[in-house]
C-alpha positions, -999 to +999 in steps of 0.1 A: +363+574+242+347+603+227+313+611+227+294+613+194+261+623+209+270+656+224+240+672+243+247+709+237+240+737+208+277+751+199+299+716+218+323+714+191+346+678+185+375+669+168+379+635+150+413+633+140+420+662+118+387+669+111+361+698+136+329+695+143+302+723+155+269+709+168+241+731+157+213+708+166+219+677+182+199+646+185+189+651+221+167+683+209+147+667+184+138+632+198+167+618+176+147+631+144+180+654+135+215+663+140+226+692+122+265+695+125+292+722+107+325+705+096+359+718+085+380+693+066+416+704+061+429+693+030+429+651+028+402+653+057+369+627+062+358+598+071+389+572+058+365+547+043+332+540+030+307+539+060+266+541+067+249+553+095+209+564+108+204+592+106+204+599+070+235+628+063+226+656+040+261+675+027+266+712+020+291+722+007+298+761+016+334+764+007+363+742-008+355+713-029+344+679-014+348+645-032+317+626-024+319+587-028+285+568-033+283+527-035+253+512-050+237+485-046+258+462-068+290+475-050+295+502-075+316+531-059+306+567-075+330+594-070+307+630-071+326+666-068+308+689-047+315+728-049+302+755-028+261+758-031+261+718-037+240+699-013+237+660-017+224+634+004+235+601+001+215+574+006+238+544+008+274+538+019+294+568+014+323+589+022+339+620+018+374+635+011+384+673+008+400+682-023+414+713-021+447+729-002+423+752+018+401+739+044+369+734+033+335+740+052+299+727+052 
């Protein structure tokens, strides 16, 4: 099973296609923040709506990132993020890279 609580600056995890760089983890701030850089290759995320403490805040530095937000009432919004974007979603969500180049955030 892999661990998703990694204990170490620069430990870097791959979920299926997708890579993940730990830049803060948990384990440094009390569990107050985990600050992680992910490359999507095209088609990459999460495959379905999910939620999760801590709270995720998204920034998108390269490609374009569909965001998917689901409201209260079941709702699903579908948000396009570009590079400079940042959004933090606050209810179920997901995410799905757009473009045919990786994207990075």
């Amino acid at each position: 099973m892999t661990d998703l609580h990694p204990r170490r600056t620069g430990e870097r995890l791959r979920l299926g296609t997708d890579e993940l760089a730990f830049r803060v983890t948990s384990a440094q701030t009390e569990g107050a923040l985990l600050a992680v850089e992910v490359r999507l290759p095209p088609g990459g995320g999460p495959p379905a709506l999910h939620r999760h403490a801590p709270t995720e805040v998204y920034r998108v530095d390269s490609g374009e990132l569909a965001i998917y937000l689901e409201d209260d009432d079941g709702e699903v919004q579908r948000i396009a993020a570009t590079p400079g974007a940042v959004v933090v979603p606050a209810e179920r969500h997901g995410i799905e890279m757009l473009n045919t180049a990786p994207a990075a955030g």
